[in-house]
PABATOR-668045 format. One line per 10 residues: for each residue x, y, z of N, C-alpha, C, O, CB. Coordinates in steps of 0.05 Angstrom, whole numbers, plus 32768, in hexadecimal, padded with zeros to 4 digits. Each point is the difference from the previous one (the first is absolute). Glycine has a CB too. Example, Ala and Ser with C-alpha at 12.3 -4.5 7.8 and 13.67 -1.06 7.14 Angstrom:
! residues 2
8108:7F8E:809C:7FEE:8018:8000:8012:8018:8000:8015:8000:800D:7FC5:7FE9:800C | 801F:802C:7FD9:8010:8018:8001:7FF1:8016:800E:800A:8016:8004:800E:7FDD:7FD1
END
This chain:
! residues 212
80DC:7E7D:801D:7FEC:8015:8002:7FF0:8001:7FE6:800B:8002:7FEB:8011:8018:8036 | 7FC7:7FE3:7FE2:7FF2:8007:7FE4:7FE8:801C:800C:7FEF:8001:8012:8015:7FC0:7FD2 | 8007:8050:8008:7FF0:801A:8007:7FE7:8005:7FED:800B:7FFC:7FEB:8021:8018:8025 | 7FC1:7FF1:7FEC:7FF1:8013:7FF3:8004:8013:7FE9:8001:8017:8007:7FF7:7FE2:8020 | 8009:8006:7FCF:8000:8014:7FE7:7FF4:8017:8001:7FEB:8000:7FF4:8015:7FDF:7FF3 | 8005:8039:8025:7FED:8015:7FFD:8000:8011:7FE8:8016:8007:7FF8:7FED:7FF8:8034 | 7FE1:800C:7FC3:800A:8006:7FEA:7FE7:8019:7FFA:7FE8:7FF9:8000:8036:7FD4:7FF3 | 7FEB:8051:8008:7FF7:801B:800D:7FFF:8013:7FF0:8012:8011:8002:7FFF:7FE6:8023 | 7FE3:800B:7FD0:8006:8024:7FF1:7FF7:8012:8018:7FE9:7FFE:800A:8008:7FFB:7FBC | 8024:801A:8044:7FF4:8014:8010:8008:8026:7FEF:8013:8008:7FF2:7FF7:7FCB:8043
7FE2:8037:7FD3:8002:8012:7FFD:7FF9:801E:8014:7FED:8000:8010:8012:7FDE:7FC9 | 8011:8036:8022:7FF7:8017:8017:7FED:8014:7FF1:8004:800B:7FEB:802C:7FF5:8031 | 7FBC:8002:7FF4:7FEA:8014:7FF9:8006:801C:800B:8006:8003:8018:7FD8:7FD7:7FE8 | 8021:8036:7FF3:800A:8024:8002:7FED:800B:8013:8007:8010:8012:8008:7FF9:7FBB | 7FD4:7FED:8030:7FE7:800C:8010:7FF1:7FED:800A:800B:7FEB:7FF8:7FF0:803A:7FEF | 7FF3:7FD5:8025:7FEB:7FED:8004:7FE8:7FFA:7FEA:7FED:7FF1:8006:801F:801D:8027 | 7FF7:7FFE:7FBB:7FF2:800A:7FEE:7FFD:7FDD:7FF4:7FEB:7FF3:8000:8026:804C:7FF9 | 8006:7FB9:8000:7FFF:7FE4:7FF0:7FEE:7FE2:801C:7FEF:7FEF:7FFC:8052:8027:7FDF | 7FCE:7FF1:803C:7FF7:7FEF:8017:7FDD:7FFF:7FFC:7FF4:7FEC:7FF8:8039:8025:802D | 7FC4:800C:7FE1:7FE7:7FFE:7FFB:8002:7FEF:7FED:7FFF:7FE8:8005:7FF2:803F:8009
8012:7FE2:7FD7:7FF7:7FED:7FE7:7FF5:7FE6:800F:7FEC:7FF6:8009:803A:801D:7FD1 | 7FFF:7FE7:8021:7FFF:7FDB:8005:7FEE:7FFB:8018:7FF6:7FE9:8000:803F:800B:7FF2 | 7FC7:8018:801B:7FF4:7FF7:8020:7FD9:7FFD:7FEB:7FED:7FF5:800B:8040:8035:8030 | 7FD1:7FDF:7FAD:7FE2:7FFE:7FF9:7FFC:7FF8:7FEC:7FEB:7FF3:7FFD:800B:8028:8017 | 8021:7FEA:7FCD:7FF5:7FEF:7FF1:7FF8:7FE6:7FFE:8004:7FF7:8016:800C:8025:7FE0 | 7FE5:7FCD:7FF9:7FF0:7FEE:8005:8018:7FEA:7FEE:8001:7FE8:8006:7FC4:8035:8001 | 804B:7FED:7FE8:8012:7FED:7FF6:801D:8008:7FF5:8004:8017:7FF8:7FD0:7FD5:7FFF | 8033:800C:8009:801F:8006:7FF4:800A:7FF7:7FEF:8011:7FEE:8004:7FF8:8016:801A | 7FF0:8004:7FC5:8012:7FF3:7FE4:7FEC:7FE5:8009:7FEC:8003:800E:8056:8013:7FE9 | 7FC7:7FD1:7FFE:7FF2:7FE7:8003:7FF5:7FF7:8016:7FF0:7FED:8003:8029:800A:7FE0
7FF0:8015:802A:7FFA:7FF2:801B:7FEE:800D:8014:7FFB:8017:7FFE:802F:7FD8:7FFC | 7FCC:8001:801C:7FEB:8005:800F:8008:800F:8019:8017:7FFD:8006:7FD3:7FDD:7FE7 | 800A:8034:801F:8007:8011:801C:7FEA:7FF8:8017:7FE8:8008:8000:802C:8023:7FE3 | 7FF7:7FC6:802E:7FEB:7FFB:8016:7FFB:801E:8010:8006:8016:7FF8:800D:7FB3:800E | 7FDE:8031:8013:7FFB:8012:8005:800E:8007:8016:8005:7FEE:8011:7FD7:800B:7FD8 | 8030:8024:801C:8019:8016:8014:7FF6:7FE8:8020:7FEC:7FF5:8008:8010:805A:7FDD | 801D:7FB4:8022:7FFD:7FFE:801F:8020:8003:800A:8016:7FF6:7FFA:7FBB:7FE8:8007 | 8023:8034:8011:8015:8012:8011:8012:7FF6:801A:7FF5:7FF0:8010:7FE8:8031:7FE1 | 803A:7FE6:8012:8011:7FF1:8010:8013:800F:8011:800F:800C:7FF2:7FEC:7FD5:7FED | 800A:8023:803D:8019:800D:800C:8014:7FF6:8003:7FFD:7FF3:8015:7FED:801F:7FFC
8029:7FEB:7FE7:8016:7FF7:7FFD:8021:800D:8010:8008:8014:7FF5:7FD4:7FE0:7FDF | 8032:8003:8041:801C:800B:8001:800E:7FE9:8006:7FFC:7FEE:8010:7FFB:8040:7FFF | 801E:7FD8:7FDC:8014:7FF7:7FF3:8018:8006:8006:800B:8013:7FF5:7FDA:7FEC:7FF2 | 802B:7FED:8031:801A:8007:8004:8015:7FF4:7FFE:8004:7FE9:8007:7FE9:8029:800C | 8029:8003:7FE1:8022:7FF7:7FE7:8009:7FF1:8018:7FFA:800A:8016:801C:8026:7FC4 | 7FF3:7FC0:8025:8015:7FF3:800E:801F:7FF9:7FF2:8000:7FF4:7FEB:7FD5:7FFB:802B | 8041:8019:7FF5:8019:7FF9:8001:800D:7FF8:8012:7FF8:8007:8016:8005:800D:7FD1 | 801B:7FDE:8019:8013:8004:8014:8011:8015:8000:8005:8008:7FE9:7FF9:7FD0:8017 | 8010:8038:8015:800C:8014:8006:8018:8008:7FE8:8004:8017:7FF8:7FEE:7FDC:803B | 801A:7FF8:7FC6:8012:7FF7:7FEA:7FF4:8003:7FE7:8010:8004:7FED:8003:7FDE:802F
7FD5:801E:7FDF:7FF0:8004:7FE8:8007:7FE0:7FE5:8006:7FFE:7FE8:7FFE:8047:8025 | 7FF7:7FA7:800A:8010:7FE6:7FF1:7FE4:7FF7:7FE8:8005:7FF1:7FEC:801F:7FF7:804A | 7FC8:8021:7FCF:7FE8:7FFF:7FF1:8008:800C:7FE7:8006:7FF0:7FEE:7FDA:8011:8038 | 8022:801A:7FD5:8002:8017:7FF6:8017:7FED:7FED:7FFC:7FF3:7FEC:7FF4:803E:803C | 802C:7FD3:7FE9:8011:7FF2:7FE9:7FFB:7FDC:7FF1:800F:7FF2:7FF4:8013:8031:802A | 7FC7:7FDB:7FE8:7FFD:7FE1:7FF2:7FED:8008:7FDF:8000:7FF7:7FE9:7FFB:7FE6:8053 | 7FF5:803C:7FD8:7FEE:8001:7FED:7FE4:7FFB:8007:7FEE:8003:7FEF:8035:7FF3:7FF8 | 7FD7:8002:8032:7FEC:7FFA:8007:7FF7:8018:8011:800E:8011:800A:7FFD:7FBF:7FEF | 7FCF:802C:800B:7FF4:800F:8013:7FEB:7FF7:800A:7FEC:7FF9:7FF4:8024:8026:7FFA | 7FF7:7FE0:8036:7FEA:7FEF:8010:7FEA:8026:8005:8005:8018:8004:8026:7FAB:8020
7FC4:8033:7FDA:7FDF:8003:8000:7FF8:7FF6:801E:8009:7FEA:8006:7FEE:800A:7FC1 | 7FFB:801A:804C:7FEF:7FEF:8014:7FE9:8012:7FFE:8007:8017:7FFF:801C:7FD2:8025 | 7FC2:8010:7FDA:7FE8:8003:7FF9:7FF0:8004:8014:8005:7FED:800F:8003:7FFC:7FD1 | 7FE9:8023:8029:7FE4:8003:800C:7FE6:8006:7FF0:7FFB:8017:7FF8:8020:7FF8:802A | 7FDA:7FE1:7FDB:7FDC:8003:7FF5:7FF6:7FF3:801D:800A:7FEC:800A:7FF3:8009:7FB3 | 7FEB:8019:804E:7FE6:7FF5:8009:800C:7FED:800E:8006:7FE9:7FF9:7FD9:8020:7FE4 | 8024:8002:8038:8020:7FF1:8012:8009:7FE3:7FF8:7FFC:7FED:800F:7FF7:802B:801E | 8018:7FE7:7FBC:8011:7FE7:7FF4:801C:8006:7FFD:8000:8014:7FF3:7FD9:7FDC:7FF4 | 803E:8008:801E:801B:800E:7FFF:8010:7FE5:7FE8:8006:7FE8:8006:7FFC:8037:803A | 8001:7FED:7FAA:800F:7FEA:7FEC:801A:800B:7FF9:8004:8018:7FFF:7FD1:7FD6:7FEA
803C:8001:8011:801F:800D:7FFA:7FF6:7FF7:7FDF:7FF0:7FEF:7FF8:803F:8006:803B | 7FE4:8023:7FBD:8003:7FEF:7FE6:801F:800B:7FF9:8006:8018:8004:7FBF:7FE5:7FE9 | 804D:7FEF:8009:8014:8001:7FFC:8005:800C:7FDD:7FF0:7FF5:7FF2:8013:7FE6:803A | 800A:8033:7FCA:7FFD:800D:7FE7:801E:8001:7FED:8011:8011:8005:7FC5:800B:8016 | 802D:7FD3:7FD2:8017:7FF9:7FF2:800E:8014:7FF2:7FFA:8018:8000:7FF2:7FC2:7FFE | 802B:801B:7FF3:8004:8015:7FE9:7FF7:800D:7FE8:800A:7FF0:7FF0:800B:8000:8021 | 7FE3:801E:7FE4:7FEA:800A:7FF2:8010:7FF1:7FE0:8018:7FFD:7FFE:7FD4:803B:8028 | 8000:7FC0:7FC2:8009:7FE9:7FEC:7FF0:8017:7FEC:7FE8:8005:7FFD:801B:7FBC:801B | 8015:804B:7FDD:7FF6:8017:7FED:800F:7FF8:7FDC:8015:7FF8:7FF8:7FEB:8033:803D | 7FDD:7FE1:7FBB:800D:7FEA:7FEC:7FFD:8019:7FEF:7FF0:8013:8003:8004:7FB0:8005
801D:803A:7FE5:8007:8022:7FE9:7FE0:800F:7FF2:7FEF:7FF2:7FF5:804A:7FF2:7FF1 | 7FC5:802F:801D:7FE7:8011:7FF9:7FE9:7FFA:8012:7FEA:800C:7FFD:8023:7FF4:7FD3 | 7FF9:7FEB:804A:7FE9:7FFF:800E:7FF6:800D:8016:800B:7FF4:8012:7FFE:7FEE:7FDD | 7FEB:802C:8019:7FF6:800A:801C:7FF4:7FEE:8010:7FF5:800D:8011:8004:8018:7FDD | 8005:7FC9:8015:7FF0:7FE8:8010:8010:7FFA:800D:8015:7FFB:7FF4:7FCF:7FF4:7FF2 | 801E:800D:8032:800D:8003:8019:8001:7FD9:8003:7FED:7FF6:7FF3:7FFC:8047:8025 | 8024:7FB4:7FF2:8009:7FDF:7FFB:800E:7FFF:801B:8013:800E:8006:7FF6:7FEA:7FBF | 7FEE:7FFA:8047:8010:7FFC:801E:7FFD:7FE3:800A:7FEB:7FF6:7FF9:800B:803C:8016 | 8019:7FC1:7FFF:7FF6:7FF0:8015:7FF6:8009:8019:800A:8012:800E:8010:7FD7:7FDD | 7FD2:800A:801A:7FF2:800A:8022:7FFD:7FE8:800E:7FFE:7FEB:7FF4:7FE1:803C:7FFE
8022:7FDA:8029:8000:7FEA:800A:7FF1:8007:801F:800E:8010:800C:801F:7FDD:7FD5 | 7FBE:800C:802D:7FEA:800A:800D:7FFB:7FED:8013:8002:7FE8:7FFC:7FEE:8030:7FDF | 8005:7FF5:8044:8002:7FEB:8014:7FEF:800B:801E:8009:8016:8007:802B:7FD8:7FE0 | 7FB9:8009:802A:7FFD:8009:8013:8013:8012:8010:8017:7FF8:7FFC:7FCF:7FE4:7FFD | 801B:8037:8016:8014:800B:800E:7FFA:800F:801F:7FE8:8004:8004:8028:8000:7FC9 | 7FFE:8003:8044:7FF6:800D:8015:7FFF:8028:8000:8002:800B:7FEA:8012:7FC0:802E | 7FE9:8043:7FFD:7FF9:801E:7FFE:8023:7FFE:8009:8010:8011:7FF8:7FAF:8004:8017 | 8048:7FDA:7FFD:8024:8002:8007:8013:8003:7FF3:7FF8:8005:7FE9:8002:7FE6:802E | 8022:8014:7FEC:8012:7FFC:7FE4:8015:7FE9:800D:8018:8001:7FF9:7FE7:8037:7FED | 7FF6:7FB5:802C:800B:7FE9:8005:7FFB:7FEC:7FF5:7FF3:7FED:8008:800F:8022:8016
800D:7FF4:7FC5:7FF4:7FE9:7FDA:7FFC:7FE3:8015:7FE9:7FF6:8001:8044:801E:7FC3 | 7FEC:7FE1:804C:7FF7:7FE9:8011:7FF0:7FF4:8013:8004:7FEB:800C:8017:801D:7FE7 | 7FCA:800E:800F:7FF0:7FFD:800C:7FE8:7FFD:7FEC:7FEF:7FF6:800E:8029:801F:8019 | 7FDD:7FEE:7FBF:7FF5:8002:7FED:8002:7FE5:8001:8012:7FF0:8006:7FF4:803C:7FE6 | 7FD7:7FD1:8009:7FFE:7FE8:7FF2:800E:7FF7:7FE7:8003:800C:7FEB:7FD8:7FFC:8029 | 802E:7FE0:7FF2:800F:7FF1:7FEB:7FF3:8002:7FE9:7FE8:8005:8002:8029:7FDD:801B | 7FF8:801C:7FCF:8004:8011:7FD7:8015:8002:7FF8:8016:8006:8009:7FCD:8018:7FF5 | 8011:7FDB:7FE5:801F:7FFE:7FF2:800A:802B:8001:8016:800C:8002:7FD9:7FB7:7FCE | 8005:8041:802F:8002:8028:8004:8016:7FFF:8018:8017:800B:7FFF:7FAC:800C:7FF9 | 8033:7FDB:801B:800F:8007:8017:801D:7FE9:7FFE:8012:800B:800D:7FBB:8008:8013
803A:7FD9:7FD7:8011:7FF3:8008:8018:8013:7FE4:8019:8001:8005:7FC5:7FC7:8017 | 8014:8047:7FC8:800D:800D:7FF7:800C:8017:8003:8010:800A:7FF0:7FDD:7FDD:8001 | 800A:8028:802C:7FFE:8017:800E:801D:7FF6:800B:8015:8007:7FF6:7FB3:8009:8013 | 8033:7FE0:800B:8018:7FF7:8010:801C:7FFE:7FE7:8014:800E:7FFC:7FC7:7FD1:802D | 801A:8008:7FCA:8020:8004:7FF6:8002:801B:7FEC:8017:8000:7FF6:7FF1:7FC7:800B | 7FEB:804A:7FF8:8013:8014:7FF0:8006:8010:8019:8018:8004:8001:7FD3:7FFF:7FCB | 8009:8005:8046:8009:800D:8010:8014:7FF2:801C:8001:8008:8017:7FD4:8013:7FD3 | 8039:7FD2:800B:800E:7FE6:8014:7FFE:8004:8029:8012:7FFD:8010:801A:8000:7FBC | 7FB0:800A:803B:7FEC:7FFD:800A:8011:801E:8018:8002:8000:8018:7FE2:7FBD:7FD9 | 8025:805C:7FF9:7FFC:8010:8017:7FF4:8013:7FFF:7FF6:8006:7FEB:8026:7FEE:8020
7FE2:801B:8009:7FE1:8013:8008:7FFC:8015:7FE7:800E:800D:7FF1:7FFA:7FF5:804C | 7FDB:7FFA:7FC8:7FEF:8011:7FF2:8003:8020:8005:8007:8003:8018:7FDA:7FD4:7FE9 | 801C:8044:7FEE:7FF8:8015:800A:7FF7:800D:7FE7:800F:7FFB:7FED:800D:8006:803C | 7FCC:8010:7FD2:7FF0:800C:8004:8007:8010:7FE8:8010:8010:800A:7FE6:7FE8:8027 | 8006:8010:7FAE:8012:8012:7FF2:7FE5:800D:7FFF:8003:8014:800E:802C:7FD7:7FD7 | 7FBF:8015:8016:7FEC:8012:8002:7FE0:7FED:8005:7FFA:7FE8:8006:8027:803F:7FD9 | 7FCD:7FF3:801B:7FE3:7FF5:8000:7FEB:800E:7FEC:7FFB:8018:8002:800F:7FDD:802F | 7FE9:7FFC:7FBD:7FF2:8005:7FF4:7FDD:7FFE:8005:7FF9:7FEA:8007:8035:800E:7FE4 | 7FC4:8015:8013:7FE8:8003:8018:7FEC:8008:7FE4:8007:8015:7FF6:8011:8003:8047 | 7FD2:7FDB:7FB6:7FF2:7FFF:7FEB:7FE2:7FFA:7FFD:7FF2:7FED:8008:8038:8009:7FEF
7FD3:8018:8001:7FDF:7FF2:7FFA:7FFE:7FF6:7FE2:8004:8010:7FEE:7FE3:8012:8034 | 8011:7FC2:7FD9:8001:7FF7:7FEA:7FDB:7FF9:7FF6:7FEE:7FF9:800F:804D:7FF5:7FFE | 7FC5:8017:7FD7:7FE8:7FF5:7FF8:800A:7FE9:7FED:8016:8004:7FF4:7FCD:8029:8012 | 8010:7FBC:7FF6:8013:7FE9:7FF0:7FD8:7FF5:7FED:7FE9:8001:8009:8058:7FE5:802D | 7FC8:8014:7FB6:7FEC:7FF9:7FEB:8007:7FE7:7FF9:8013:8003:7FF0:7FE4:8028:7FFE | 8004:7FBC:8015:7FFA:7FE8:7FEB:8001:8000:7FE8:7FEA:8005:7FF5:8000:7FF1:8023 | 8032:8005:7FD4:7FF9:8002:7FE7:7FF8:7FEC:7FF7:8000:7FF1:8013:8017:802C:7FE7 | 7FE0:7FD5:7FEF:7FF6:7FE6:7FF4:7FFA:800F:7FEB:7FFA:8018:7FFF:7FF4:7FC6:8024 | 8014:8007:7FC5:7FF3:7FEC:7FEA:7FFC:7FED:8001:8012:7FF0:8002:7FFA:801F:7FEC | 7FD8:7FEA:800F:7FFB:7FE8:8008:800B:7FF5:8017:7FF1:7FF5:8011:8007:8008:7FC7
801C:8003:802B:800F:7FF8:8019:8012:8017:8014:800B:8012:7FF4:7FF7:7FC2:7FEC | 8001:802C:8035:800D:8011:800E:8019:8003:7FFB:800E:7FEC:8001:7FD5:800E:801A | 8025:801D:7FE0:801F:8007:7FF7:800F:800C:800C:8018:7FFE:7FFB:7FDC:8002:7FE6 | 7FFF:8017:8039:801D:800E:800B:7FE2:800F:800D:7FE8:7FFD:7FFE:8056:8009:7FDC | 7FD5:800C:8034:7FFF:8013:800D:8002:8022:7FFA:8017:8006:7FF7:7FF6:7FCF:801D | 7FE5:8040:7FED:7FFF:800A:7FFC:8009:8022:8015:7FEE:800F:7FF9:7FF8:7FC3:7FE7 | 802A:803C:8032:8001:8009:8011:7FFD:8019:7FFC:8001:8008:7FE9:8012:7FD9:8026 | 7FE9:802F:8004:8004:8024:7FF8:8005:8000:8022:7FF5:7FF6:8013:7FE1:8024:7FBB | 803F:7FF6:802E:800F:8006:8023:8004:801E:8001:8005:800F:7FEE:801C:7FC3:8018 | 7FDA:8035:8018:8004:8019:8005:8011:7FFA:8010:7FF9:7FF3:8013:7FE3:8023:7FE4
803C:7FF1:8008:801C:8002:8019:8009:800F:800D:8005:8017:7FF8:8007:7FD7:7FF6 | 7FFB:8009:8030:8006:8019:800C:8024:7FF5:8009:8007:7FE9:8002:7FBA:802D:8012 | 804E:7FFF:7FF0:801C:7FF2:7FFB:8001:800B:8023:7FF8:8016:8006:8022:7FED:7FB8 | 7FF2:7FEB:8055:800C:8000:801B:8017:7FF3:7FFF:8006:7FEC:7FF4:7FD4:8015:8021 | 803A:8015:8000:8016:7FF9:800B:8002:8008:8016:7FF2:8013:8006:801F:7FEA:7FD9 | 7FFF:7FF9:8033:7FFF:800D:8018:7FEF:800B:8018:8004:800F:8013:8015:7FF4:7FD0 | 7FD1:7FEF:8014:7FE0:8003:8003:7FF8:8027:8000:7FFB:8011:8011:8003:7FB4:8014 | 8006:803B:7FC1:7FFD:8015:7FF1:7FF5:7FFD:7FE6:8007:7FEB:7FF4:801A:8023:8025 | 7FCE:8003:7FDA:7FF5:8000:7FEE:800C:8011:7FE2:7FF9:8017:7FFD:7FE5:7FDE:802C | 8035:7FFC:7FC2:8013:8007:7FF3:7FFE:8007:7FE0:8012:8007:7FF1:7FFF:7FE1:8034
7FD6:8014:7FD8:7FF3:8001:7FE6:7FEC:7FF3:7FFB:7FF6:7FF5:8013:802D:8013:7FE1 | 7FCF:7FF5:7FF1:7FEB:7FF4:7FF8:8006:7FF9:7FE8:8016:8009:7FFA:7FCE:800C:801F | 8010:7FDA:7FD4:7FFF:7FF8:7FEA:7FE0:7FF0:7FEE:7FED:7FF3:800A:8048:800D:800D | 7FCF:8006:7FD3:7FE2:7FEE:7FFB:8008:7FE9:7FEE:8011:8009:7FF0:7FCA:8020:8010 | 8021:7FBC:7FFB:8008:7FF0:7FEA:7FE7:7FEC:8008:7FEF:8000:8012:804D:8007:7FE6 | 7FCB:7FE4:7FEB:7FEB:7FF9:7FF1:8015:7FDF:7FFD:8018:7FFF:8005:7FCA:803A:7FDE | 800F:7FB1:8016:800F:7FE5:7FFA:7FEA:7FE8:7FFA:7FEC:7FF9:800B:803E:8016:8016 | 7FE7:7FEA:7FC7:7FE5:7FF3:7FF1:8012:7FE0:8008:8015:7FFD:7FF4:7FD2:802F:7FD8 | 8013:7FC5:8041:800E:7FE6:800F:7FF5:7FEC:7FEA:7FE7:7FFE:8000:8018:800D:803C | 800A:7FEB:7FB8:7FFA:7FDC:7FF7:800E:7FEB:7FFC:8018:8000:7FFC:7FD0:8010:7FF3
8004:7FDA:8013:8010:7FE6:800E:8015:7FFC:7FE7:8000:800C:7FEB:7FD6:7FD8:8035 | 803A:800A:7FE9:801D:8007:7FE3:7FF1:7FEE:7FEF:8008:8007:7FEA:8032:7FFD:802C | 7FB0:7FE3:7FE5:7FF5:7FFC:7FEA:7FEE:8009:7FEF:7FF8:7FF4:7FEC:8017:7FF6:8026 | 7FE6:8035:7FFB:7FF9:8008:7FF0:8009:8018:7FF5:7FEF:8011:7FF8:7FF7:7FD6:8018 | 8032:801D:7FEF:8014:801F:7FFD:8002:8001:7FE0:7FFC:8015:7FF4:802A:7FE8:803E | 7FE0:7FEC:7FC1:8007:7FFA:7FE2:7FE3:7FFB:7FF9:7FF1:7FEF:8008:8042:7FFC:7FF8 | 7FCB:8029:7FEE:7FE6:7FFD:7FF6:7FEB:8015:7FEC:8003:8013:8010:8007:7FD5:801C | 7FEB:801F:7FC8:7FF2:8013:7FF7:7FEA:800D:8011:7FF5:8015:7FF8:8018:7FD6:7FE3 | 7FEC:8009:803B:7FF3:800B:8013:800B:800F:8015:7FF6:8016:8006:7FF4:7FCB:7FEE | 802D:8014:8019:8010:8010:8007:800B:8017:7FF3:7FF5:8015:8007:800F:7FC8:800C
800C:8025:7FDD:8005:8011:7FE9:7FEF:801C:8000:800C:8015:8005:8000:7FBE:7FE2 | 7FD9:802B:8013:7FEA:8011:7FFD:8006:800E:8015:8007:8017:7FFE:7FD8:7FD1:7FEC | 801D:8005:803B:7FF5:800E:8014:8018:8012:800C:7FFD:800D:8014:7FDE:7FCE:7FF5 | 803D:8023:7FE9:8017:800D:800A:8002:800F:7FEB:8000:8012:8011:8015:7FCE:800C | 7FED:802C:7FCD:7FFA:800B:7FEF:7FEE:8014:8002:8008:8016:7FF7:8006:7FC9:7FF9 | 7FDC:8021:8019:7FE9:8014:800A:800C:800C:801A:7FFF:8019:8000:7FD5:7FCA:7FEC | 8035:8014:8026:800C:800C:8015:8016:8011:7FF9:8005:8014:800D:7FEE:7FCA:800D | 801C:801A:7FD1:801C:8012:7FFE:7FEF:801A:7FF7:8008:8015:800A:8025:7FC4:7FE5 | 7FBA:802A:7FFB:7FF9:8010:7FF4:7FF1:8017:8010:8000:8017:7FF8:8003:7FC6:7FE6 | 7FF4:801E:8034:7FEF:8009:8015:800B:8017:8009:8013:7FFF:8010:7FDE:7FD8:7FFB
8006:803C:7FEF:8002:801B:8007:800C:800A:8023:7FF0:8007:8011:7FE5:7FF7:7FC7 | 8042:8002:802C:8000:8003:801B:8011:7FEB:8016:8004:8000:8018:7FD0:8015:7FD7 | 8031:7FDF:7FFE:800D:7FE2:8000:801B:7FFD:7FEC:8000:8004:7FE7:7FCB:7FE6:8022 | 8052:800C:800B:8014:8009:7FF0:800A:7FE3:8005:7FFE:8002:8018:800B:8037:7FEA | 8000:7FAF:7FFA:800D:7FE1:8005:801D:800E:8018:8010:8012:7FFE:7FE3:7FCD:7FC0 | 8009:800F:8054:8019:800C:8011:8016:7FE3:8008:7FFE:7FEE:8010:7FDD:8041:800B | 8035:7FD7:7FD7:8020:7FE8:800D:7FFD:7FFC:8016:7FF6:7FEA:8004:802E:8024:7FE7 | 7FE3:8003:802F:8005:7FFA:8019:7FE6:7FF4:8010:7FE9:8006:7FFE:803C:801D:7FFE | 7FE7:7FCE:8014:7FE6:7FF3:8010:7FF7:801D:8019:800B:8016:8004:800B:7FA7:7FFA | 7FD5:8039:800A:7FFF:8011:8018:8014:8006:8017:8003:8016:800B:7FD6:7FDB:7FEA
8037:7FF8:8012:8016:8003:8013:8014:8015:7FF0:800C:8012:800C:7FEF:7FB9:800A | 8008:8031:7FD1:8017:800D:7FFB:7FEF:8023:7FFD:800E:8013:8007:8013:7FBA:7FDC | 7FC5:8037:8015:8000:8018:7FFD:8000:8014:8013:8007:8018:7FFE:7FEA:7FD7:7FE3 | 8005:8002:8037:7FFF:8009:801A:802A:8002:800F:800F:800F:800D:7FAE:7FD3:7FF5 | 8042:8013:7FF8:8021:7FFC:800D:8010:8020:7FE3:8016:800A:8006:7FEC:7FA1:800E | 7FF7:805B:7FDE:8005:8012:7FEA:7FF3:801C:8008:8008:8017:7FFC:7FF8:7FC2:7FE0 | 7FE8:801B:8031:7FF2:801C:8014:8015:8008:8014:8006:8018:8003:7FC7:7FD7:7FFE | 803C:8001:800A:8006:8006:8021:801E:8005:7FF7:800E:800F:800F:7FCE:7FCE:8017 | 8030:8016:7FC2:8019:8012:7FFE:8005:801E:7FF1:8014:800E:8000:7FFA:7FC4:8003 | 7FDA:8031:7FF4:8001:801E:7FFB:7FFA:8015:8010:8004:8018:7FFC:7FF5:7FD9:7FE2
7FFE:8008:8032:7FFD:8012:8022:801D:8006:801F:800E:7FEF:800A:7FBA:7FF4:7FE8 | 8035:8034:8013:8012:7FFF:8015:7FF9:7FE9:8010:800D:7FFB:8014:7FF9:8033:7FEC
END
C-alpha cells in the first residue's frame, strides 16, 4: 500500500467572524488566495459494527460533491512534539452511494477498505452535512488548499449539533518551509481561531457522546 501524505493545520472558529475574513481577504502571510467557491458537501463515517476501523486507527470517509461519491481512507495521525499540524496517511478512490465496498470501483482505497475491515459489512457511525468554501493557496506555485466549513452533525437522521472549522491543506512538499511557516502562523494568530487536535470525526463523535 502507498498512501498520500495528508498534511493540515485545522482549526475551530468560535463565530463565523474569522470564516468571513478568510472567505475575502486577498492574501495570507506570503501567499496568494484565489478566488471563494462554494461547495455542498455530505460526508458519511463508515465502520464495521465491531468498530475494526476505529481499533486500527483508521477512518473511511464516503463523499458526495455535485453528485460524485469518493471514499477516502484516513490513517494514523503522525504527531511530532510542539506541533499542531495534523500528518496522516490518506488513501482516496471512486466509490458508490451503497456500502457494498465490493461493488465500488476498483482503488487502492477500496482494496485497503477490504482488508482492514477483512471485507465485512459496512454501517453508518454518523453524517456530516457541510457547506464548504475552499481558496487556492499559492506562491508562485500552487500549494494547498484553503477551507472554511460550516457543519452540521447527523445521527440517526437527526440533526445533533453544529460546528464551524477552518484547514489550511498543503501538499507535504511544501509543509517545510518559510512560506508555509508564515501562512500557519497567521492563522494560529487570528482572532477567533483556536488550532484543534481532533479531526472532525472525532469532534463530532465527542458531540454525540455528550448527549443523552
Amino acid at each position: 500500500m502507498t498512501a498520500a501524505l495528508e498534511v493540515e493545520l485545522k482549526l475551530r472558529a468560535e463565530d463565523e467572524a474569522p470564516l468571513w475574513r478568510l472567505a475575502a481577504i486577498e492574501r495570507l502571510a506570503r501567499c496568494v488566495l484565489g478566488p471563494p467557491r462554494e461547495f455542498s458537501e455530505l460526508d458519511r463515517y463508515l465502520d464495521t459494527a465491531d468498530r475494526r476501523l476505529g481499533a486500527a486507527r483508521w477512518a473511511c470517509r464516503l463523499r458526495t460533491r455535485d453528485g460524485s461519491v469518493r471514499v477516502s481512507l484516513k490513517g494514523p495521525a503522525e504527531h511530532q512534539a510542539g506541533d499542531d499540524v495534523h500528518r496522516r496517511p490518506e488513501l482516496e478512490g471512486p466509490a458508490a452511494g451503497d456500502l457494498d465496498v465490493s461493488r465500488w470501483p476498483p482503488s487502492a482505497a477500496r482494496d485497503h477498505l477490504l482488508r482492514l475491515t477483512g471485507s465485512r459489512p459496512l454501517v453508518e457511525l454518523l453524517v456530516l452535512r457541510q457547506v464548504r468554501i475552499e481558496r487556492e493557496v499559492s506562491a508562485e506555485r500552487q500549494l494547498g488548499v484553503l477551507s472554511l466549513d460550516r457543519v452540521v452533525v447527523l445521527a440517526g437522521g437527526a440533526e445533533r449539533g453544529r460546528f464551524l472549522a477552518v484547514e489550511l491543506e498543503l501538499a507535504a512538499d511544501a509543509v517545510d518551509g518559510p512560506v508555509a511557516d508564515a501562512a500557519f502562523a497567521e492563522l494560529r494568530a487570528m482572532d477567533g481561531l483556536t488550532p484543534e487536535p481532533r479531526s472532525k470525526l472525532e469532534r463530532a463523535l465527542a458531540m454525540l457522546s455528550s448527549q443523552p
